[in-house]
Residue frames as qw, qx, qy, qz and C-alpha x, y, z in Angstrom:
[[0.000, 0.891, 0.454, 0.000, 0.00, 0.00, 0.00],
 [0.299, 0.634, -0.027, 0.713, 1.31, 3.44, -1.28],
 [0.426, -0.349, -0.303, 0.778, 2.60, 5.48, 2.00],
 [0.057, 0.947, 0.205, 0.239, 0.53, 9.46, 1.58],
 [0.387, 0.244, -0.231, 0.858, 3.47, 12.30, 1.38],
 [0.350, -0.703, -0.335, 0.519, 3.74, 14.49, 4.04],
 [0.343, 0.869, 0.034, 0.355, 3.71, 18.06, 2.49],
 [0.035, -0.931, 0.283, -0.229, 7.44, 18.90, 2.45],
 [0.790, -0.422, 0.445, 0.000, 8.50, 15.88, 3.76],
 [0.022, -0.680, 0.680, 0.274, 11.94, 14.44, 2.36],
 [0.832, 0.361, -0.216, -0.361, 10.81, 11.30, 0.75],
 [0.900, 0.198, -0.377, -0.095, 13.96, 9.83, 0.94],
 [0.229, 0.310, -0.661, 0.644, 14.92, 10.27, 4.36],
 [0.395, -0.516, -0.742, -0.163, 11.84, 10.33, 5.64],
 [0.300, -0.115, -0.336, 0.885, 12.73, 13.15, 7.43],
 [0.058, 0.782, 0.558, -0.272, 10.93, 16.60, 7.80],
 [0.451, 0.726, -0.042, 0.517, 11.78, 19.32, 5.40],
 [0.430, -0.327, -0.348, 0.766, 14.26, 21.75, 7.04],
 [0.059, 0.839, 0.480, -0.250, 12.80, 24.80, 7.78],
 [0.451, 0.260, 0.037, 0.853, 14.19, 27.81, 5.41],
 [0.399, -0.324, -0.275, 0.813, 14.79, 30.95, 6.50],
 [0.109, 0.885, 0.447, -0.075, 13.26, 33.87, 6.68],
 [0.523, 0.591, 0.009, 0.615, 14.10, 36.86, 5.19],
 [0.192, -0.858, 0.283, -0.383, 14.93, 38.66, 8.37],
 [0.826, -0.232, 0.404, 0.317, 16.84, 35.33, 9.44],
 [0.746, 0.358, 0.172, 0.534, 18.64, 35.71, 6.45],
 [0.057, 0.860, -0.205, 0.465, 19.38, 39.59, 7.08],
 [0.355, -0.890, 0.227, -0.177, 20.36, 38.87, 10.34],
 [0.882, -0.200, 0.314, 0.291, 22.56, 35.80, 10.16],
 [0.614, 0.574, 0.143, 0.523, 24.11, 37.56, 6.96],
 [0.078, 0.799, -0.252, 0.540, 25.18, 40.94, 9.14],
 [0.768, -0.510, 0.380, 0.074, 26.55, 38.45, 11.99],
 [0.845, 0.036, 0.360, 0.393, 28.63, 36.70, 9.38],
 [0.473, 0.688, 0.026, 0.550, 29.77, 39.71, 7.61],
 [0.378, -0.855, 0.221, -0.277, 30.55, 41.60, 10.98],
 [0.822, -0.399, 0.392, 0.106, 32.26, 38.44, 12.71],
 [0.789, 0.526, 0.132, 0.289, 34.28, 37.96, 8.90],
 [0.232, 0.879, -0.168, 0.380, 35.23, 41.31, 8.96],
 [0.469, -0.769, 0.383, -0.203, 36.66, 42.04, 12.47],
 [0.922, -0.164, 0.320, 0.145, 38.49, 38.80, 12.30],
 [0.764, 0.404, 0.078, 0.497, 40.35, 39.74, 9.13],
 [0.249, 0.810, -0.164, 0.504, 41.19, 42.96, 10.35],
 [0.605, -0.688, 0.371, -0.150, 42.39, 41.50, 14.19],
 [0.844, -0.013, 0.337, 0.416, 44.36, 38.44, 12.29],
 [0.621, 0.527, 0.249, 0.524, 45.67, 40.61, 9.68],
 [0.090, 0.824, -0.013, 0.559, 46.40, 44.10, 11.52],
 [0.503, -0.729, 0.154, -0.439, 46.23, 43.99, 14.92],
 [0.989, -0.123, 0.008, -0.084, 47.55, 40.45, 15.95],
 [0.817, 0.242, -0.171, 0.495, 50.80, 40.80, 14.74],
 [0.266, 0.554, -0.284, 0.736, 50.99, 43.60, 16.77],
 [0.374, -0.228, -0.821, 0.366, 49.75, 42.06, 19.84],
 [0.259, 0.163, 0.237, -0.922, 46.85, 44.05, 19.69],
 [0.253, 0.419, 0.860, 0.146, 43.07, 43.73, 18.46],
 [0.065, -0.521, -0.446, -0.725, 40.52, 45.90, 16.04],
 [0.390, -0.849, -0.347, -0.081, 38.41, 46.51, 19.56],
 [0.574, -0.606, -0.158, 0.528, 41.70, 48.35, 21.16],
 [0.367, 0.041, 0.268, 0.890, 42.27, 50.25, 18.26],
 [0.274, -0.853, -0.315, -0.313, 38.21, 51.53, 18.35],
 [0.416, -0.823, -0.381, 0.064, 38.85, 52.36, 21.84],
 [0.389, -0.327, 0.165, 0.845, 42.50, 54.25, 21.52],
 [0.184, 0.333, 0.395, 0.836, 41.26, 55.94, 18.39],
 [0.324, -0.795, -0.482, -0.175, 38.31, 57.01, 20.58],
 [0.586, -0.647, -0.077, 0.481, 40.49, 58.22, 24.14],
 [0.576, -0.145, 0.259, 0.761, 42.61, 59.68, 21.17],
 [0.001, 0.555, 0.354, 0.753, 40.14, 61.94, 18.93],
 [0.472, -0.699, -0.387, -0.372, 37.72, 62.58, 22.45],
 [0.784, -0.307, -0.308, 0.442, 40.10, 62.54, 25.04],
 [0.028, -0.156, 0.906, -0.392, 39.89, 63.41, 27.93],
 [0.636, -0.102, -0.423, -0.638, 37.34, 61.25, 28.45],
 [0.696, -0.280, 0.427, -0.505, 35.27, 59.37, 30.82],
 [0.131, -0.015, 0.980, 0.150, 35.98, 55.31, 30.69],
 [0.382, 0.482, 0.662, -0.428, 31.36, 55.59, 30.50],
 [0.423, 0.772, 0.056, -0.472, 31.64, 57.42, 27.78],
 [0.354, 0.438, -0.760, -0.326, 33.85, 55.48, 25.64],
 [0.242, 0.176, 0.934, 0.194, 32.24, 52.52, 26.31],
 [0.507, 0.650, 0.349, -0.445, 28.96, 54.29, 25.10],
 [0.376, 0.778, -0.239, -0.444, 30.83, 55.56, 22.03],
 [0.070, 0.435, -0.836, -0.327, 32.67, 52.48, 21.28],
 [0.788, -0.009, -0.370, -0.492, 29.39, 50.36, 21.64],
 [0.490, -0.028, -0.773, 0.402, 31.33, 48.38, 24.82],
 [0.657, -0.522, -0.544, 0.011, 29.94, 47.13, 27.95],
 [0.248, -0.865, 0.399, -0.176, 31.25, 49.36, 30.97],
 [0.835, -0.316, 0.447, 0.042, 32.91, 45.60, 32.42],
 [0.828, 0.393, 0.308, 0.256, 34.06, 45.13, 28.65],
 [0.263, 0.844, -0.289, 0.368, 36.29, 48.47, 28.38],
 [0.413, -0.764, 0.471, -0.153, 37.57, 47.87, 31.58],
 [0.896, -0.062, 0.438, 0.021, 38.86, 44.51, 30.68],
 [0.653, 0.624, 0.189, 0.386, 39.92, 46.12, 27.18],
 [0.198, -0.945, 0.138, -0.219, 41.62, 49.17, 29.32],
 [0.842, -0.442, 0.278, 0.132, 43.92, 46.99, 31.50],
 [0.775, 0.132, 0.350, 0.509, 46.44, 46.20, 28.23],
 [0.274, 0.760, 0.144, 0.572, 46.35, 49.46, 26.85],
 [0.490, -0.860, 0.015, -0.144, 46.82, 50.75, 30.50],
 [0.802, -0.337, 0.367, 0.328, 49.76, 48.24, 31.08],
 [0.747, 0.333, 0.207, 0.537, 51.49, 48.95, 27.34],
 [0.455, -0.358, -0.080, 0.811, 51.14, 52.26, 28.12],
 [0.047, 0.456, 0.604, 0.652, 48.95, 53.73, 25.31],
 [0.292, -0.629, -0.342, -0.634, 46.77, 55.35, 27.66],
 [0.118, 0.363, -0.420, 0.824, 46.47, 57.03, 31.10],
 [0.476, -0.736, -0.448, -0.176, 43.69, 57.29, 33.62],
 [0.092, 0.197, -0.315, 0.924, 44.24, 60.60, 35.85],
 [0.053, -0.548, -0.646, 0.528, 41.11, 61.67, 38.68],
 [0.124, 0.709, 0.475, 0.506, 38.77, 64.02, 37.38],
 [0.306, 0.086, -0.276, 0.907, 39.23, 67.30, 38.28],
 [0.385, -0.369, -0.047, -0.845, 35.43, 67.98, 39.04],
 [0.866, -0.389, 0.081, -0.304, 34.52, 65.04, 40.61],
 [0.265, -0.664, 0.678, -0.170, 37.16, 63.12, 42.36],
 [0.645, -0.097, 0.687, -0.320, 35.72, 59.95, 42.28],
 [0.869, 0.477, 0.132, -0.031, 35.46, 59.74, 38.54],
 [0.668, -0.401, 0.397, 0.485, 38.26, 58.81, 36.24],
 [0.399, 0.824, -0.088, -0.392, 39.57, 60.15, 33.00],
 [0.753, -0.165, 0.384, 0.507, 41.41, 58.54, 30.34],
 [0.162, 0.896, -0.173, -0.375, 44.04, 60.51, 27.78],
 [0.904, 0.366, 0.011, 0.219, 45.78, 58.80, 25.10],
 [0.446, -0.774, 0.249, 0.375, 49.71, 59.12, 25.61],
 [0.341, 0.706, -0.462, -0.415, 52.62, 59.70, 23.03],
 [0.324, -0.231, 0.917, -0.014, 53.02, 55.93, 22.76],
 [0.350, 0.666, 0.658, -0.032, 49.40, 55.33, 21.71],
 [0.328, 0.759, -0.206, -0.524, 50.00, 58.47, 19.61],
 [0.068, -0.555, 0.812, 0.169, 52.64, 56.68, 18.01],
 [0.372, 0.114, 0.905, -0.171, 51.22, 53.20, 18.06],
 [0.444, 0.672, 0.552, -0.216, 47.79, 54.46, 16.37],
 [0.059, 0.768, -0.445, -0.457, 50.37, 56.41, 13.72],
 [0.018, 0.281, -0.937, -0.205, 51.99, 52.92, 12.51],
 [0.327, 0.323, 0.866, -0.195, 48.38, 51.11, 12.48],
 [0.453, 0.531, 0.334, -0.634, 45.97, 53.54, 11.38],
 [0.354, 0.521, -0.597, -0.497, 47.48, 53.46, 7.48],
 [0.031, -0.089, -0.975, -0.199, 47.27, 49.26, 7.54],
 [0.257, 0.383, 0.775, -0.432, 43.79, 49.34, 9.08],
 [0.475, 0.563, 0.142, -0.661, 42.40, 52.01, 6.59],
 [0.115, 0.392, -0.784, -0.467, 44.14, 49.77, 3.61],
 [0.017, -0.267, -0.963, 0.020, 41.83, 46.65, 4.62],
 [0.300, 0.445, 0.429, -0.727, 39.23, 49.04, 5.27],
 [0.251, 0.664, -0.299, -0.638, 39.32, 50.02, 1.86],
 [0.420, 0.109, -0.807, -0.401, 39.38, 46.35, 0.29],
 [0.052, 0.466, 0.869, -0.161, 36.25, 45.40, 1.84],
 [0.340, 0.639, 0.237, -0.648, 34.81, 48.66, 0.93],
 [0.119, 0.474, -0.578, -0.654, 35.85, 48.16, -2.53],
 [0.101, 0.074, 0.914, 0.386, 34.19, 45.41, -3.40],
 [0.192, 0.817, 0.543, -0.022, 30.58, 47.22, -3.50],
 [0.287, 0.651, 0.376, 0.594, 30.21, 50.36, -5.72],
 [0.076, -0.078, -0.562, 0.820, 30.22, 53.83, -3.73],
 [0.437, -0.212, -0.416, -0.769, 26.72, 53.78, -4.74],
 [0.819, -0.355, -0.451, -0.021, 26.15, 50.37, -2.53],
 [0.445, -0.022, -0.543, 0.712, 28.40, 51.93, -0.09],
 [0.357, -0.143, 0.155, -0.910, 26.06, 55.04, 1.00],
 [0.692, -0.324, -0.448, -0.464, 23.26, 52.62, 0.39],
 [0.758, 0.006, -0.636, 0.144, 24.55, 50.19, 3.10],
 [0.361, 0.122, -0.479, 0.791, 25.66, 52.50, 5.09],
 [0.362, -0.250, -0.167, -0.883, 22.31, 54.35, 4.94],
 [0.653, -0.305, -0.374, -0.583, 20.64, 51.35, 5.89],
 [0.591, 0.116, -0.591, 0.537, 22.66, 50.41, 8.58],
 [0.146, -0.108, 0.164, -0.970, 22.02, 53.67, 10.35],
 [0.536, -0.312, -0.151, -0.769, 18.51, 53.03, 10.16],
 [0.780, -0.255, -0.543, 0.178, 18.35, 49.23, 11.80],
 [0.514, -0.255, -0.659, 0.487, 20.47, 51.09, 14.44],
 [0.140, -0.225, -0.048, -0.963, 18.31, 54.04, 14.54],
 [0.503, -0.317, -0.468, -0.654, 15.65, 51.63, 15.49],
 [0.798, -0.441, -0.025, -0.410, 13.27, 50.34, 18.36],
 [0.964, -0.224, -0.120, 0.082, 15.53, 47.34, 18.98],
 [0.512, 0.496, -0.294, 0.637, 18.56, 48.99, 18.59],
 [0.160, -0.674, 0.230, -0.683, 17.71, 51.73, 21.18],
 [0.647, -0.695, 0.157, -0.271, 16.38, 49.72, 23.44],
 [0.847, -0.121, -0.129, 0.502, 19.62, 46.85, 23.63],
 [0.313, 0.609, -0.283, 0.672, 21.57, 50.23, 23.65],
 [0.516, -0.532, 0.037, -0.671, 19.88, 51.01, 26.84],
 [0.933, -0.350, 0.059, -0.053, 20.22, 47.39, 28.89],
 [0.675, 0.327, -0.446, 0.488, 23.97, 47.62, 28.23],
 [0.538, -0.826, -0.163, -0.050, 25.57, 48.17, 31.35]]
């Protein structure tokens, strides 16, 4: 007697179909794997050999353009956890790249300033980093670059954005 298919069902595995993806599964698994792609090539390929990573060069280039500056406020601007800078602070504290001095209005807070080392340091990097920058931007048009960028902005302009901005701590 003839077995009735299961709509979707694999026939010859007898299995259940796998489920495809939605198109906001597919956006989002596609800007995890292009984020997680990137940052890797540019911590194995820039940073690494200099016994550094892409997230200490965010936060020096930050302490360095904004600086002085509150450790709260660079993790806000760098999109780090307070616990995550401090953890990312510690090497950069210890190589020397950066300072932490008492605030002079409130005692109790701290300030960091980028020193001539991390001048120096973020001198000899900044040229490799913008090179890789620049061959992952290259491979879309600057047409698809604005676009991308455009629509970037908006996702993190939005509802979910704001609020995960918000529960960071």
């Amino acid at each position: 007697m003839a077995q009735k298919k299961i709509s979707g069902e694999n026939p010859e595995q007898g299995q259940p179909p796998v489920p495809t993806s939605s198109t906001a599964t597919r956006l989002v698994e596609a800007l995890h794997h292009s984020a997680h792609l990137l940052a890797y090539d540019l911590d194995s390929t820039v940073h690494r050999p200099h016994h550094s990573t892409w997230a200490a060069f965010r936060v020096l280039s930050i302490i360095g353009q904004q600086g002085p500056i509150s450790p709260a406020h660079t993790a806000q601007l760098s999109g780090m956890s307070k616990p995550a800078l401090s953890n990312l602070l510690k090497p950069l504290l210890a190589q020397g790249f950066v300072e932490q001095e008492t605030a002079a209005a409130d005692k109790r807070s701290k300030m960091l300033s980028i020193t001539a080392a991390g001048q120096k340091y973020l001198a000899e990097i900044a040229p490799q980093q913008q090179k890789l920058e620049e061959q992952w931007a290259n491979e879309l048009t600057p047409i698809e670059q604005d676009l991308l960028i455009s629509l970037l902005n908006k996702l993190m302009a939005g509802d979910r954005a704001a609020h995960n901005r918000g529960n960071r701590t």
